[in-house]
Residue frames as a rotation matrix with the C-alpha (Angstrom) as fourth column:
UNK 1
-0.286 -0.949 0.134 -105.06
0.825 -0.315 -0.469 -103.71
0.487 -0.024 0.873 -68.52
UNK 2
0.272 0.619 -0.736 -105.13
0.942 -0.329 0.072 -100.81
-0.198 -0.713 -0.673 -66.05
UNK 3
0.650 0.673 0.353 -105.13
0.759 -0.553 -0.343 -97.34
-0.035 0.491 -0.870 -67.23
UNK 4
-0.062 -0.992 -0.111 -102.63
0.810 0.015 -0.586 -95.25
0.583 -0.126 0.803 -67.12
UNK 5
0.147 0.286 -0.947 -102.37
0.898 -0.441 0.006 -92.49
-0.415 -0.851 -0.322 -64.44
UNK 6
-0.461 -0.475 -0.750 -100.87
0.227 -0.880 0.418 -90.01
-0.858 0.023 0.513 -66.63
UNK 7
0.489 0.852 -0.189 -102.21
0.140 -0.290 -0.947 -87.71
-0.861 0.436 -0.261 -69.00
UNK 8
0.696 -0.375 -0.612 -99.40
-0.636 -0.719 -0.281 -86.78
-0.335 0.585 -0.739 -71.18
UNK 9
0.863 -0.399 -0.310 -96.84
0.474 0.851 0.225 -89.09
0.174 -0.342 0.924 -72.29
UNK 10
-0.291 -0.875 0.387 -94.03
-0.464 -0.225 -0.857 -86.50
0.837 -0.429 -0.340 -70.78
UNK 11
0.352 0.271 0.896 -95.38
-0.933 0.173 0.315 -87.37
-0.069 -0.947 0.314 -67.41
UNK 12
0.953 -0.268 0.143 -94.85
0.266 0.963 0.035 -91.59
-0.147 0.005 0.989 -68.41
UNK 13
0.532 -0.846 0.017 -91.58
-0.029 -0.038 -0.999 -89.88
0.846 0.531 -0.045 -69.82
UNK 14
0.076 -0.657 0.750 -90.34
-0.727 -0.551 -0.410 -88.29
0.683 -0.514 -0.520 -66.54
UNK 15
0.588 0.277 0.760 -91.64
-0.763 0.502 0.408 -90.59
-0.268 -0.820 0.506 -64.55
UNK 16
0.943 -0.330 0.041 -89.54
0.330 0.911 -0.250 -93.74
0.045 0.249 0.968 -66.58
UNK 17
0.209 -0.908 -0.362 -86.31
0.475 0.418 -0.775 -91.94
0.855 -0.009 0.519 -66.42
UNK 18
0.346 -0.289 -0.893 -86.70
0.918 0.302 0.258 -91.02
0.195 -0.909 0.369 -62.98
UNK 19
-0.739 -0.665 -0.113 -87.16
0.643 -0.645 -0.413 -87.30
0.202 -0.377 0.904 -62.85
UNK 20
-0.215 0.825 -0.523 -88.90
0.709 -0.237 -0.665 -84.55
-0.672 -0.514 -0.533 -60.80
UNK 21
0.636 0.604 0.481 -91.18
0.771 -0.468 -0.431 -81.96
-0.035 0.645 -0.763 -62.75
UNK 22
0.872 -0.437 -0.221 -88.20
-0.452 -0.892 -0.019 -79.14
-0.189 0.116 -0.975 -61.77
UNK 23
-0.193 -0.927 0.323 -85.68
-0.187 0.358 0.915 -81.29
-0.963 0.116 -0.242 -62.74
UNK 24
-0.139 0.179 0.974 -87.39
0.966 0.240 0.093 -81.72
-0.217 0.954 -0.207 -66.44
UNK 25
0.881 0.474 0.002 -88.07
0.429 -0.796 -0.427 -78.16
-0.200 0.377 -0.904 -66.55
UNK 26
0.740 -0.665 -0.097 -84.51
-0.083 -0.233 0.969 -77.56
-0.667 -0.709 -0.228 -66.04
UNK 27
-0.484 -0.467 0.740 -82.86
0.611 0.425 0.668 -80.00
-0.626 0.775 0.080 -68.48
UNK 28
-0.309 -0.223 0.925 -85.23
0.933 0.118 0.340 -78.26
-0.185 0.968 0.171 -70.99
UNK 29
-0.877 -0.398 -0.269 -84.71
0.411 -0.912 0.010 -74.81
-0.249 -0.102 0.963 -69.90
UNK 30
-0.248 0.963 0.105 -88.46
0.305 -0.025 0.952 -74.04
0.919 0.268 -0.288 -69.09
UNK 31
-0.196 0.235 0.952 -90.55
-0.966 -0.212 -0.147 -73.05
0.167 -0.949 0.268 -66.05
UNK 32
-0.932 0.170 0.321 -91.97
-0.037 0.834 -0.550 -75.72
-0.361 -0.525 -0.771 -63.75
UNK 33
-0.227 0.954 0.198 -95.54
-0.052 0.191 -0.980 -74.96
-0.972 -0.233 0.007 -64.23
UNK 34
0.074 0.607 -0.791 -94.97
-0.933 -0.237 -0.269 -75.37
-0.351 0.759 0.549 -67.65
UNK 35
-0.894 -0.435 -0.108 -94.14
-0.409 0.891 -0.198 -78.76
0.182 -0.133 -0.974 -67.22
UNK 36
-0.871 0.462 0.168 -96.82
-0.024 0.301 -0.953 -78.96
-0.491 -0.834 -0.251 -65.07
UNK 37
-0.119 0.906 -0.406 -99.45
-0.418 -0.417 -0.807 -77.66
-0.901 0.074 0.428 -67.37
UNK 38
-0.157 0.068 -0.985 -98.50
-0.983 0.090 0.162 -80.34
0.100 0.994 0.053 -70.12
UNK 39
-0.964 -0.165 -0.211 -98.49
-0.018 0.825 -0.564 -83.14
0.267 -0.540 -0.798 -68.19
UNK 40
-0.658 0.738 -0.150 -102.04
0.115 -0.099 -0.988 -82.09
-0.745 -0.667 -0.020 -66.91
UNK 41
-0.132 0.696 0.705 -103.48
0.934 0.327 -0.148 -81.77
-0.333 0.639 -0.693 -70.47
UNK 42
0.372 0.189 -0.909 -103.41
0.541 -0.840 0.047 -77.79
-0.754 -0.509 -0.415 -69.93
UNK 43
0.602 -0.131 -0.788 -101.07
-0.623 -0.695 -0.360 -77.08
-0.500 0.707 -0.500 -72.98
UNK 44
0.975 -0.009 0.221 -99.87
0.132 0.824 -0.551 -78.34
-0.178 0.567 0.804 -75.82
UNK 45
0.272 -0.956 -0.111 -96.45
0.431 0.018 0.902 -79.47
-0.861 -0.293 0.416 -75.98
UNK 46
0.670 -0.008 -0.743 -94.72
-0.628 -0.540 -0.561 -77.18
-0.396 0.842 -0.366 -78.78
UNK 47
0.881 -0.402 -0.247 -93.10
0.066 0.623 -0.779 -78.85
0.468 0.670 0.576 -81.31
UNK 48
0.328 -0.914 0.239 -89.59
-0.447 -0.373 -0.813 -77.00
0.832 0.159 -0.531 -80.51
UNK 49
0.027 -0.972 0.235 -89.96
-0.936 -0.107 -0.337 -78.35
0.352 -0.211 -0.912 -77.44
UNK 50
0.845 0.254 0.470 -90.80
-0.304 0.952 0.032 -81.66
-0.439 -0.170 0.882 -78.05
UNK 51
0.814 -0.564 -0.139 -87.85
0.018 0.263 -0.965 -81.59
0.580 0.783 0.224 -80.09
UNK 52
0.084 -0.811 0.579 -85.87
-0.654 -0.483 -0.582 -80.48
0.751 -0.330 -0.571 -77.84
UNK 53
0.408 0.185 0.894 -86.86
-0.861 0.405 0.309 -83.02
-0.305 -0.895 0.324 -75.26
UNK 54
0.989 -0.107 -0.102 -85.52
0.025 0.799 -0.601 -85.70
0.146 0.592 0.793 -77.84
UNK 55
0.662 -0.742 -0.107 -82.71
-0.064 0.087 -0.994 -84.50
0.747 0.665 0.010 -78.16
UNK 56
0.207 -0.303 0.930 -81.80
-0.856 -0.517 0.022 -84.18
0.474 -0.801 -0.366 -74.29
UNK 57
0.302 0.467 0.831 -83.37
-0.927 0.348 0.141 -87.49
-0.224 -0.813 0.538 -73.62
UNK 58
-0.959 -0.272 0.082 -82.93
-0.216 0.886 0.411 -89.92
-0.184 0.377 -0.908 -76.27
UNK 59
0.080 0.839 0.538 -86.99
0.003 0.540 -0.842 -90.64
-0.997 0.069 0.041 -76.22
UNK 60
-0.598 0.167 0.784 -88.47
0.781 0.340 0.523 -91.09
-0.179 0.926 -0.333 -79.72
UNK 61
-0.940 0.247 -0.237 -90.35
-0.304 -0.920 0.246 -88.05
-0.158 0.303 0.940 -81.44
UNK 62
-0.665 0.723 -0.188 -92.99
-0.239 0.033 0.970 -90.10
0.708 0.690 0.151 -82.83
UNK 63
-0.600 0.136 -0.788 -93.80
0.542 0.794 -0.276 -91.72
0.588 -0.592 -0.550 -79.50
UNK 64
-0.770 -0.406 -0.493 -93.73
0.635 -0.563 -0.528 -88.74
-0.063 -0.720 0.692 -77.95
UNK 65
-0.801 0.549 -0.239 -96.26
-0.591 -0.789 0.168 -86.98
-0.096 0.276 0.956 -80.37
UNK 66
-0.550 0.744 -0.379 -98.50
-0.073 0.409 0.910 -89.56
0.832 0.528 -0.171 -80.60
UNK 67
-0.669 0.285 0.687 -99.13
-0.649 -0.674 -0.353 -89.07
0.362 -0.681 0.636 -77.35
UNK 68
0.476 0.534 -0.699 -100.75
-0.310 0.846 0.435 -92.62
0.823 0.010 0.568 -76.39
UNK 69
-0.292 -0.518 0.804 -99.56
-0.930 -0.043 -0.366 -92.86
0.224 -0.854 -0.469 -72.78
UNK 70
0.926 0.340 0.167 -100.58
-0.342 0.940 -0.018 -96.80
-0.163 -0.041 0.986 -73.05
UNK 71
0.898 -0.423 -0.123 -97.76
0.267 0.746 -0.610 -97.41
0.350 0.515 0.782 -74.77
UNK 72
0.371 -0.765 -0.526 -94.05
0.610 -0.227 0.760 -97.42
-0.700 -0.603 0.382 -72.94
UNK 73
0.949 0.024 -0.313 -91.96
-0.238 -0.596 -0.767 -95.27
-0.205 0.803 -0.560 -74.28
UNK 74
0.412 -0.773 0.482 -88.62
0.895 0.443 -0.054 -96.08
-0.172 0.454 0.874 -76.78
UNK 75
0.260 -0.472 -0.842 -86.25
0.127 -0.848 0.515 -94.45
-0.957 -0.241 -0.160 -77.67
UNK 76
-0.077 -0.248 -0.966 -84.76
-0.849 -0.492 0.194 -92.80
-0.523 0.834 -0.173 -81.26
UNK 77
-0.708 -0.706 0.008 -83.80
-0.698 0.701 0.148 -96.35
-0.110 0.099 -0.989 -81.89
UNK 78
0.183 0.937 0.298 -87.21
-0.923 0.059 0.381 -97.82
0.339 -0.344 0.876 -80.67
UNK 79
-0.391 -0.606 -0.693 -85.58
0.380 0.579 -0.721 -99.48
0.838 -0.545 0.003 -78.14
UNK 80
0.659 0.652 -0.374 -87.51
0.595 -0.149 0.790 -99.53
0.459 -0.743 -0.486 -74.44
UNK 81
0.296 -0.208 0.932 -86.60
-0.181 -0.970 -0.159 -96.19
0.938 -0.122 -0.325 -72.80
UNK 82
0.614 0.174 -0.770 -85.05
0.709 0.308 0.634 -96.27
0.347 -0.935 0.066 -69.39
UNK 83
0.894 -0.439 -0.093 -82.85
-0.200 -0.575 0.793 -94.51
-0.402 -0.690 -0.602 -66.86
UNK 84
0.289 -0.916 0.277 -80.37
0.439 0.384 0.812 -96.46
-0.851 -0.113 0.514 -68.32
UNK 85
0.252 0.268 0.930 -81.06
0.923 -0.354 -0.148 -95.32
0.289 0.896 -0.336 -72.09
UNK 86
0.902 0.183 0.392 -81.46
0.164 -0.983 0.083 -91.73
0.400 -0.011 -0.916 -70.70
UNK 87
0.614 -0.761 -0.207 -78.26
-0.255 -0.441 0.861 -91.62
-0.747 -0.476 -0.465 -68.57
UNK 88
-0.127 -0.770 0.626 -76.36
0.782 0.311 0.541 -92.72
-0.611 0.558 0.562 -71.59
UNK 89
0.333 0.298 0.895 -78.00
0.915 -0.332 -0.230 -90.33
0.229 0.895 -0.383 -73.62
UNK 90
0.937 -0.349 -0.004 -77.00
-0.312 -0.841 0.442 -87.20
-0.158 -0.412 -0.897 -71.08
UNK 91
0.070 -0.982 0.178 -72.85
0.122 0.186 0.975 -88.85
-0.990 -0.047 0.133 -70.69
UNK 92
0.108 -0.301 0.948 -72.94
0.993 0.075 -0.089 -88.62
-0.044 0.951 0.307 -74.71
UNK 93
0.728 0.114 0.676 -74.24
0.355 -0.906 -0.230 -84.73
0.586 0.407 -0.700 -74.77
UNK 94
0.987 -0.054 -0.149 -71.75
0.088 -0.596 0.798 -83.93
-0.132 -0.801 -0.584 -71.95
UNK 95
0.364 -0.900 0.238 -69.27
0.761 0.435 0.481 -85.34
-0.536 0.006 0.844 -73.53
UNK 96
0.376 0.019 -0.926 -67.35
-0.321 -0.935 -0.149 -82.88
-0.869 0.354 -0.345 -75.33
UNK 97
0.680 0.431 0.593 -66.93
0.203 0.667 -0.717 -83.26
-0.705 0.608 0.366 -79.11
UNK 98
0.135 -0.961 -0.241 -63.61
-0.328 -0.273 0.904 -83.72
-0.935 -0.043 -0.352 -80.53
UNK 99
0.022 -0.307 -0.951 -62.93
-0.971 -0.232 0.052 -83.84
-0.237 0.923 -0.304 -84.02
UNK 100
-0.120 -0.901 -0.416 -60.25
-0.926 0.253 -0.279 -85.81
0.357 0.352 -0.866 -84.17
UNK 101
-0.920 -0.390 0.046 -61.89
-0.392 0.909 -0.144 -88.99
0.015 -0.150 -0.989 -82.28
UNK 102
-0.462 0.885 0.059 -64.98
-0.300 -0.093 -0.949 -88.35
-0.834 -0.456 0.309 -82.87
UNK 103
-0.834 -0.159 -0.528 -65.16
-0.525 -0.065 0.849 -89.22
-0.169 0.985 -0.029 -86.78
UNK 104
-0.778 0.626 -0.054 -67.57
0.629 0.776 -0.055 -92.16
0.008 -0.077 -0.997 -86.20
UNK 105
-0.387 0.569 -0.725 -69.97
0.455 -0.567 -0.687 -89.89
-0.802 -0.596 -0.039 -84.82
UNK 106
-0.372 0.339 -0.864 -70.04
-0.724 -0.689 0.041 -87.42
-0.581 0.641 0.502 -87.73
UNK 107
-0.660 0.331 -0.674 -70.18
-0.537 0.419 0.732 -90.27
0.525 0.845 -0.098 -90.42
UNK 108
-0.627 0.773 -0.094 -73.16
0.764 0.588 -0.265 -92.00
-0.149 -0.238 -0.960 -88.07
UNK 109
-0.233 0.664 -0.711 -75.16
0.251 -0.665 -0.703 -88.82
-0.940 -0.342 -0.011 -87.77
UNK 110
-0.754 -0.140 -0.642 -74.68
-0.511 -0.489 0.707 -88.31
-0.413 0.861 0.297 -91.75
UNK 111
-0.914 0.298 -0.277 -75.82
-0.152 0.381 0.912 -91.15
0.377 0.875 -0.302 -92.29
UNK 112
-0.319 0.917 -0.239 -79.05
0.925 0.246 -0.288 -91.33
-0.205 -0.313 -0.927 -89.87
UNK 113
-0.242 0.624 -0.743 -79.84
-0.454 -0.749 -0.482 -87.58
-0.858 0.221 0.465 -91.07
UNK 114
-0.904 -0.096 -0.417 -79.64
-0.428 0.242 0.871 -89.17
0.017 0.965 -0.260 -94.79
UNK 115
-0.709 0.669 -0.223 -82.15
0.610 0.741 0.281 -92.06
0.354 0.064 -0.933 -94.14
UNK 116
-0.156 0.802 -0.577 -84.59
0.688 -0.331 -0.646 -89.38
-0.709 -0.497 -0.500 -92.01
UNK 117
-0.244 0.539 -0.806 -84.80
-0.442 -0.801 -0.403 -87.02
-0.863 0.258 0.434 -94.57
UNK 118
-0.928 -0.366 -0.074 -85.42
-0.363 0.835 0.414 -90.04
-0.090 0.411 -0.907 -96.95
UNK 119
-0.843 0.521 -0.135 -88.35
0.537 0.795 -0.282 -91.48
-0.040 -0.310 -0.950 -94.88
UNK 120
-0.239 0.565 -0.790 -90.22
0.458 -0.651 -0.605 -88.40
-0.856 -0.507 -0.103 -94.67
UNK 121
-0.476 0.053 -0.878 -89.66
-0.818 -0.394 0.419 -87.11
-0.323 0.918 0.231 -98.06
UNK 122
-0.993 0.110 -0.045 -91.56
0.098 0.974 0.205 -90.30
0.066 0.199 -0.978 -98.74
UNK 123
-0.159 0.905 -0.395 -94.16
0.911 -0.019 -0.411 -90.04
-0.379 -0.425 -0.822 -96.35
UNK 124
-0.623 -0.059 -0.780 -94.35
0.126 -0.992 -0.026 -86.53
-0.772 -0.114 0.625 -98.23
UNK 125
-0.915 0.081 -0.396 -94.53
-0.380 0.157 0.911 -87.64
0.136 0.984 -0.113 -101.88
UNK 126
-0.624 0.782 0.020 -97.05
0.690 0.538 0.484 -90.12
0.368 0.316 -0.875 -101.16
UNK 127
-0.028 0.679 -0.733 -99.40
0.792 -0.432 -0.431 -87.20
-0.609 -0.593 -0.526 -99.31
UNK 128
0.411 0.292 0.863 -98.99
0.801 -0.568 -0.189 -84.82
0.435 0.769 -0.468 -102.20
UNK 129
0.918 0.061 -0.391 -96.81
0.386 -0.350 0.854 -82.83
-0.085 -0.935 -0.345 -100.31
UNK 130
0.215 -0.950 0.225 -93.35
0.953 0.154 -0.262 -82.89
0.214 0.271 0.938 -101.79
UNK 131
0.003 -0.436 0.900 -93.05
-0.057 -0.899 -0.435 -78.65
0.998 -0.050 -0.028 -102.21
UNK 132
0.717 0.076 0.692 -93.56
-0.482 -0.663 0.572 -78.14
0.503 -0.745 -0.439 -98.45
UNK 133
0.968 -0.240 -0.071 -91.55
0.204 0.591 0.780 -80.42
-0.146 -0.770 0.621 -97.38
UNK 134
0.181 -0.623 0.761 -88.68
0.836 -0.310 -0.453 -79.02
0.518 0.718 0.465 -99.66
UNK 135
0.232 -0.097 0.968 -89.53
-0.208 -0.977 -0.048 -75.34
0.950 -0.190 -0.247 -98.64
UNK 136
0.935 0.061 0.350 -89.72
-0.354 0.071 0.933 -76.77
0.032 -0.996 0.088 -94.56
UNK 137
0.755 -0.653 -0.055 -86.48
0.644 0.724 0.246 -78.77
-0.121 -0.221 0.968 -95.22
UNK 138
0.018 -0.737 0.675 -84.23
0.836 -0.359 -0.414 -76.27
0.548 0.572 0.610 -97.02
UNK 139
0.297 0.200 0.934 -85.74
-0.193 -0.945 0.264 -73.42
0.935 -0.259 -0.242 -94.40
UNK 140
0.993 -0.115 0.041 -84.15
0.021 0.485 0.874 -75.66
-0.120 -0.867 0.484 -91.33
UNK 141
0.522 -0.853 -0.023 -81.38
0.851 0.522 -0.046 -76.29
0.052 0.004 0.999 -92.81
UNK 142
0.106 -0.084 0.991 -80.64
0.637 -0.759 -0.133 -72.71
0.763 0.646 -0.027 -93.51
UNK 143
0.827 0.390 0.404 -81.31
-0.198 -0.469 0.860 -71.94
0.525 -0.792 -0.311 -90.34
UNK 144
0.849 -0.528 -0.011 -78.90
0.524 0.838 0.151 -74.51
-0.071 -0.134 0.988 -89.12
UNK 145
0.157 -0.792 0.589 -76.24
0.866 -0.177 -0.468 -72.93
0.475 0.584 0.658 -91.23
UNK 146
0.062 -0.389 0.919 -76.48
0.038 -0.919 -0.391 -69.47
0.997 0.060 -0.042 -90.07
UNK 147
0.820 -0.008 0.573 -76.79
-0.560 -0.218 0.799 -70.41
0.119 -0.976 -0.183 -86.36
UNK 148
0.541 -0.674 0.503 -73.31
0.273 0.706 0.654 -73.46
-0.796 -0.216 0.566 -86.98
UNK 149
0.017 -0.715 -0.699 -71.90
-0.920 -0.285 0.269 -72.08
-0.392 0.638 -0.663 -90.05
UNK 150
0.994 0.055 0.093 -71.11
0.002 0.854 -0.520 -74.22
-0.108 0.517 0.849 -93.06
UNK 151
0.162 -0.867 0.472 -67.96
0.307 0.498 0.811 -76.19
-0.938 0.013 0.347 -94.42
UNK 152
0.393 0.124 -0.911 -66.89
-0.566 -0.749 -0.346 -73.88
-0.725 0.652 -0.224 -97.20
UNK 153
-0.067 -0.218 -0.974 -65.25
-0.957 -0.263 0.125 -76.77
-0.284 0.940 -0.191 -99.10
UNK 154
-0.818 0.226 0.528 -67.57
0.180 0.974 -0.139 -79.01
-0.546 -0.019 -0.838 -99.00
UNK 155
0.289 0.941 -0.176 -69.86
0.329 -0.270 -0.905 -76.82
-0.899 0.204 -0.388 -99.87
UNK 156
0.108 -0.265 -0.958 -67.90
-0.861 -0.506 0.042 -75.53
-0.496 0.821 -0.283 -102.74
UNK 157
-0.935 -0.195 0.296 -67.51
-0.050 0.900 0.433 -79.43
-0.351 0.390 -0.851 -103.90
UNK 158
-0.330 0.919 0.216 -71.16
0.532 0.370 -0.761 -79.87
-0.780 -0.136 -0.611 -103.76
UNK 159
0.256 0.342 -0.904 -71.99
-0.251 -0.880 -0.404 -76.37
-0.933 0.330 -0.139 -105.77
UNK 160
-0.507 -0.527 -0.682 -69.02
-0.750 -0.119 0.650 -77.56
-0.424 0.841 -0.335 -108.47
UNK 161
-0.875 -0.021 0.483 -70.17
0.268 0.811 0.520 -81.24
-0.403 0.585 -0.704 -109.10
UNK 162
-0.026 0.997 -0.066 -73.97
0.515 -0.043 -0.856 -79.97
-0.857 -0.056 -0.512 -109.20
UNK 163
0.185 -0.022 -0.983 -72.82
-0.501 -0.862 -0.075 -77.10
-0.845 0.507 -0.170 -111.89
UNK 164
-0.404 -0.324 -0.856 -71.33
-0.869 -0.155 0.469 -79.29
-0.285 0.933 -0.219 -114.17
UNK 165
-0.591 0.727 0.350 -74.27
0.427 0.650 -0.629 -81.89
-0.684 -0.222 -0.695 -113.99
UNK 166
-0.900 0.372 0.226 -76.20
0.069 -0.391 0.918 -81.12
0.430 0.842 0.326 -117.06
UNK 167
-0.597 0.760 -0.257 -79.73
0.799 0.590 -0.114 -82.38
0.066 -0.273 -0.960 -115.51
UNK 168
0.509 0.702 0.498 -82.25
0.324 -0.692 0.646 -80.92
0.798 -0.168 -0.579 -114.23
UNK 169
-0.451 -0.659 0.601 -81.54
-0.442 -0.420 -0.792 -79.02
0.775 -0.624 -0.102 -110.65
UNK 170
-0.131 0.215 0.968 -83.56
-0.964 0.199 -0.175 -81.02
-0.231 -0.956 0.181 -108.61
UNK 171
0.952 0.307 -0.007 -82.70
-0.307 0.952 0.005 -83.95
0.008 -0.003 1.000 -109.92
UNK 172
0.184 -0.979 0.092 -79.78
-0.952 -0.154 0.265 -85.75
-0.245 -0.137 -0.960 -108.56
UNK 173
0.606 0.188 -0.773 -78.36
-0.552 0.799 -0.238 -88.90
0.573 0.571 0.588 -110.09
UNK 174
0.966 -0.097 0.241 -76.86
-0.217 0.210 0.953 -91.09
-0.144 -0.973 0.182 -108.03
UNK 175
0.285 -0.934 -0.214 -73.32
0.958 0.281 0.049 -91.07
0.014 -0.219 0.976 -108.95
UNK 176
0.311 0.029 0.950 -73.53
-0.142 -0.987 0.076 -87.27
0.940 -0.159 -0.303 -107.95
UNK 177
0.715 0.432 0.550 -75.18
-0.619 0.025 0.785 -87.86
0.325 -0.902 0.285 -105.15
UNK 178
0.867 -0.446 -0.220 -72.42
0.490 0.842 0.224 -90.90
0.086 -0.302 0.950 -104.41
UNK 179
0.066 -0.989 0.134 -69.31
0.820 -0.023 -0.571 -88.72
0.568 0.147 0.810 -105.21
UNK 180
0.155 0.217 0.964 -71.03
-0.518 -0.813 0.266 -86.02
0.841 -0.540 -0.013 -102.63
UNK 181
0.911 0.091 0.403 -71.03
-0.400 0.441 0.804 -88.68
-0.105 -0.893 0.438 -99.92
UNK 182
0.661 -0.741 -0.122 -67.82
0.739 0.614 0.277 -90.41
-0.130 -0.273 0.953 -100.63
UNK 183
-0.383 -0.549 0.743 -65.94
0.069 -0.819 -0.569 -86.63
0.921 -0.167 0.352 -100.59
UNK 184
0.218 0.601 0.769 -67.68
-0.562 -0.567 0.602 -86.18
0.798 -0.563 0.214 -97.23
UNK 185
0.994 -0.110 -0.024 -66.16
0.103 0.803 0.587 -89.36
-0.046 -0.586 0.809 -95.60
UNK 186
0.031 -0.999 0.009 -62.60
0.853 0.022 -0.521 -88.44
0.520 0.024 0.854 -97.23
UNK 187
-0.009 -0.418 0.908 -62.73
-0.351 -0.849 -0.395 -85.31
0.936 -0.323 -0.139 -95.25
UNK 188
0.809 0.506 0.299 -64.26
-0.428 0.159 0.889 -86.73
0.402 -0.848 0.345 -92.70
UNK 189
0.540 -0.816 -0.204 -61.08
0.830 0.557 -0.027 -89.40
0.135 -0.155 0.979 -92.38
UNK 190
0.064 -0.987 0.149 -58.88
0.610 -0.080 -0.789 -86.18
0.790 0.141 0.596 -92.87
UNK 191
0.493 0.218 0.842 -60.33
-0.452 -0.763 0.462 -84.72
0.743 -0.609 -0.278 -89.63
UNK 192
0.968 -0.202 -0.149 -58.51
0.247 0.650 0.719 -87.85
-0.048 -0.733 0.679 -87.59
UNK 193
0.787 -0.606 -0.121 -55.07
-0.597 -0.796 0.100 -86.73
-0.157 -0.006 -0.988 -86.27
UNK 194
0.314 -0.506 -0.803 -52.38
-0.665 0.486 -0.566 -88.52
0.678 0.712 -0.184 -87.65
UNK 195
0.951 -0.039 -0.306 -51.17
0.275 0.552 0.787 -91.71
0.138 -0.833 0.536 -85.27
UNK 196
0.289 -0.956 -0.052 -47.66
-0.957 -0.290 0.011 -90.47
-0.026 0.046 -0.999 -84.08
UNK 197
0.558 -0.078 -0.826 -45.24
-0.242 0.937 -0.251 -92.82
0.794 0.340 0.504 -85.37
UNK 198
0.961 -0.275 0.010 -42.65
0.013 0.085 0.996 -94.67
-0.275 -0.958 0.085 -82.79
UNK 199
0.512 -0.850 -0.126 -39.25
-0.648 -0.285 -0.707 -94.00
0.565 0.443 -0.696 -83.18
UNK 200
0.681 -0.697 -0.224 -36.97
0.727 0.604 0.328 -96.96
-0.093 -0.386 0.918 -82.26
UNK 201
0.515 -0.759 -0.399 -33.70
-0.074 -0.503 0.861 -96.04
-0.854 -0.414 -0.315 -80.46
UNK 202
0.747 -0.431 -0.505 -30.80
-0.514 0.108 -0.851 -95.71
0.421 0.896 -0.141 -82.51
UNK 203
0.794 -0.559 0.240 -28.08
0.119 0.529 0.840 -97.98
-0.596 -0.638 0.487 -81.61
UNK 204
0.474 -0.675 -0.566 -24.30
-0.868 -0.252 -0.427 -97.54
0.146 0.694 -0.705 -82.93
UNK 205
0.658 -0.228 -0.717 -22.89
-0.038 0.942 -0.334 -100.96
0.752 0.247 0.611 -81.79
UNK 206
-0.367 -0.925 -0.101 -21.22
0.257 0.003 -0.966 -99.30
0.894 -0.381 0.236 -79.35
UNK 207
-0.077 0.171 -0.982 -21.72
0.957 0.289 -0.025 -99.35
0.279 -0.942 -0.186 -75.42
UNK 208
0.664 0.360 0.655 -22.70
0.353 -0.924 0.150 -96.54
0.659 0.131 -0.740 -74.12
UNK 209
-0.611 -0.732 0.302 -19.78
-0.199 -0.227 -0.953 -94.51
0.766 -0.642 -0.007 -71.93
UNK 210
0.218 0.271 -0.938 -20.44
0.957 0.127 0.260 -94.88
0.189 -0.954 -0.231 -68.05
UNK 211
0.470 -0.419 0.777 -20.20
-0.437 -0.875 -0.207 -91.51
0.767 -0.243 -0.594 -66.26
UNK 212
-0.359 -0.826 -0.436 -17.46
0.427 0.270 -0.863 -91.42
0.830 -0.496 0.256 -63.39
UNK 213
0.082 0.208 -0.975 -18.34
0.991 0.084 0.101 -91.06
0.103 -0.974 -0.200 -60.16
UNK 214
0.579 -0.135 0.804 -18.00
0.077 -0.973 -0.219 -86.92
0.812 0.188 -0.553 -59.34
């Protein structure tokens, strides 16, 4: 197999969906030459914006950090990355995000945050890790919150069922934890705008008048 030319796997990135180093600096609101100087081995890509390149692109994070420019890159999905992948992934972010038809959306993203903070809190436990990942998880989210604001009554649901949970506090049982997610879908549902109904004509039985010529 022949080597790859690139050093970085942004470079295999830009290059697969078919953009120029000032067009990637662009999309992720950077300079050029810092493009340039990760691609070249020169600096190291920063987390934030490796994140951020995910989220622009669609690529995979892990791909991305492992940094093995043998392998093609995939996307979130790990599904093979392309122009096509990537131009779907830009027509989603442009799209603008309505509520009201957009419900799917929220209840997919719930549930693929759910399962990621899931897998990791795994890959935490088993590394003797659990507290940081806690302290790193709850300090994102937080962040999150004060830069999007929260859903005061959801969050007041959450606060009540948790209070009158005897348990421990960091232990949730799963018909909590179930009656937190299935309140989170019934709102969700009440964010869809009702379907107007159709009103059939009314008919008295009687012909309507002609008007008279004027």
């Amino acid at each position: 197999m022949r080597p790859s030319p690139f050093r970085h796997t942004l470079a295999v990135l830009r290059t697969t969906i078919g953009l120029t180093q000032k067009e990637m600096a662009a999309l992720l609101e950077c300079s050029t030459p810092t493009i340039q100087a990760i691609e070249l081995g020169k600096l190291r890509l920063s987390d934030k914006l490796a994140e951020r390149l995910c989220l622009e692109t669609g690529v995979s994070l892990e791909w991305l950090l492992e940094d093995d420019v043998s392998k093609p890159p995939v996307t979130l999905g790990s599904e093979p990355m392309t122009k096509d992948t990537f131009v779907e992934t830009r027509a989603a972010r442009a799209r603008p995000l309505h509520v009201g038809d957009d419900v799917s959306r929220i209840q997919a993203a719930y549930v693929y945050a759910v399962e990621w903070v899931g897998v990791v809190l795994l890959r935490a436990a088993q590394a003797k890790r659990t507290d940081l990942y806690i302290y790193k998880l709850m300090s994102a989210l937080q962040n999150l919150g004060e830069e999007l604001g929260e859903e005061p009554c959801l969050k007041s649901f959450i606060y009540g069922v948790r209070e009158r949970d005897e348990r421990a506090t960091w232990f949730v049982p799963a018909d909590t934890a179930e009656a937190i997610m299935h309140q989170f879908f019934e709102w969700c549902a009440q964010l869809s705008p009702p379907t107007p109904k159709r009103r059939s004509p009314r008919t008295s039985g009687k012909p309507s008048p002609r008007r008279q010529p004027g």
